[in-house]
N, C-alpha and C positions, 0 to 999 in steps of 0.2 A: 500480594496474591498474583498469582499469574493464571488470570482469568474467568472465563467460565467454567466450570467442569461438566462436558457434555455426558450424558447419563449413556444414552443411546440416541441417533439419528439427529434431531435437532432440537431434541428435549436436554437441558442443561437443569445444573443446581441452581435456582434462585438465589443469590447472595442475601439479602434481607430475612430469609426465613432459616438460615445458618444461624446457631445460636453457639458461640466460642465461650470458654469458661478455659483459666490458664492456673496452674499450681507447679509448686515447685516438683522439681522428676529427680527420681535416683537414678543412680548411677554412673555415669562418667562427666567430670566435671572440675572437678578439684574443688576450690573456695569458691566458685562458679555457679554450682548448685543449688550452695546455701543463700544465694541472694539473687536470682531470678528463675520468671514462672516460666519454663520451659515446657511443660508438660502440658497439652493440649486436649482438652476435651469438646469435641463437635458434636451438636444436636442436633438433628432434625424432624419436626415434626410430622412426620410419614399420613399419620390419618388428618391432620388437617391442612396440608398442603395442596393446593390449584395448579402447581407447578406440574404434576404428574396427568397423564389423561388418566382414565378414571378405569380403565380397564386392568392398565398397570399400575395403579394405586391398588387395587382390591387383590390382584397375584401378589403386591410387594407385602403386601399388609398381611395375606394368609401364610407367603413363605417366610416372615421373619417374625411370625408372632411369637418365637420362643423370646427374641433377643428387643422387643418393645417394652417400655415402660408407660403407659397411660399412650399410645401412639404415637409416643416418639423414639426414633434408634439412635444411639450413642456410639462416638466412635472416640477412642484416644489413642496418642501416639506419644512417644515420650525415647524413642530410640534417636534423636539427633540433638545435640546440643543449643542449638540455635531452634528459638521459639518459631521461627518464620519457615525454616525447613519441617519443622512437626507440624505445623498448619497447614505446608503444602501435602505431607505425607498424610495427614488425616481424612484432608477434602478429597484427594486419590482417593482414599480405601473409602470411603463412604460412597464415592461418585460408581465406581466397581460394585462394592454390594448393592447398592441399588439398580444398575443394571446387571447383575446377576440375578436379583430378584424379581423382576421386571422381564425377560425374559419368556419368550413365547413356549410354552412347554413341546419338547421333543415329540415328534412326530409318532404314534404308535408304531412296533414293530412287526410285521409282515411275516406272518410264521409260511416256513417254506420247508419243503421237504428236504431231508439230507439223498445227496446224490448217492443210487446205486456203489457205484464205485469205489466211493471213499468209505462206504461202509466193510464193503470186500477185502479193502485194502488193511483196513483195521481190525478185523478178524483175521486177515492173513498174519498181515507182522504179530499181532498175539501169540498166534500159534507158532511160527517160529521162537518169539522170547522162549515158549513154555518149553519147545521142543529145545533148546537151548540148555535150561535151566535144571532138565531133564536130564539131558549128557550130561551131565555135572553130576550128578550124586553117585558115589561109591558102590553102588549094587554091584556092575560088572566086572570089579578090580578081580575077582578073586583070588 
């Protein structure tokens, strides 16, 4: 493994609370596939883990409660041949989803008035299409 996986700031993944489980993966492989566990599945215990402050425990927990099982989230990888590159690729997308989830929510937005102008401006060019689209139809051919 190569390393810690920082979440955000100087919050990292606890290694010891990572829980790895390996099975064989379809896919590219040749006679490869049928005899080793390539396919990586990483756990972690989201609602019983220390590792998180507790502020971003309770956001991670409300934005991934579709994708928890008993308060733990699951991640598997199984697109790279070699067991040790889907472990790296797993602990990534887990270390991402958790600071995704984790995550200060977006500042509300500031409703503001549309400017004079751009509004005149958009009534204008309308009325030209229509004026436009007007020239166009066959009344005056006669």
């Amino acid at each position: 493994m190569s390393g810690p996986y920082l979440i955000r700031g100087s919050v990292s993944l606890p290694e010891a609370e990572l829980m790895w489980r390996f099975s064989r993966s379809s896919g590219p492989g040749g006679q490869h596939v049928n005899t080793s566990d390539t396919q990586v599945e990483l756990r972690f215990d989201l609602a019983g883990t220390e590792a998180l402050p507790d502020v971003w425990k309770r956001r991670a927990l409300e934005r991934l409660a579709a994708r928890l099982v008993d308060g733990v989230v699951t991640v598997r990888s199984s697109e790279h041949r070699s067991q040790w590159r889907n472990r790296e690729t797993a602990a990534v997308r887990l270390a991402s989803l958790l600071a995704e989830a984790t995550a200060p929510p977006p500042r509300p937005r500031r409703a503001t008035r549309i400017p004079r102008g751009i509004n005149e401006r958009r009534l204008r060019e309308k009325k030209q299409r229509s004026d436009t689209k007007r020239g166009r139809s066959g009344r005056d051919w006669g």
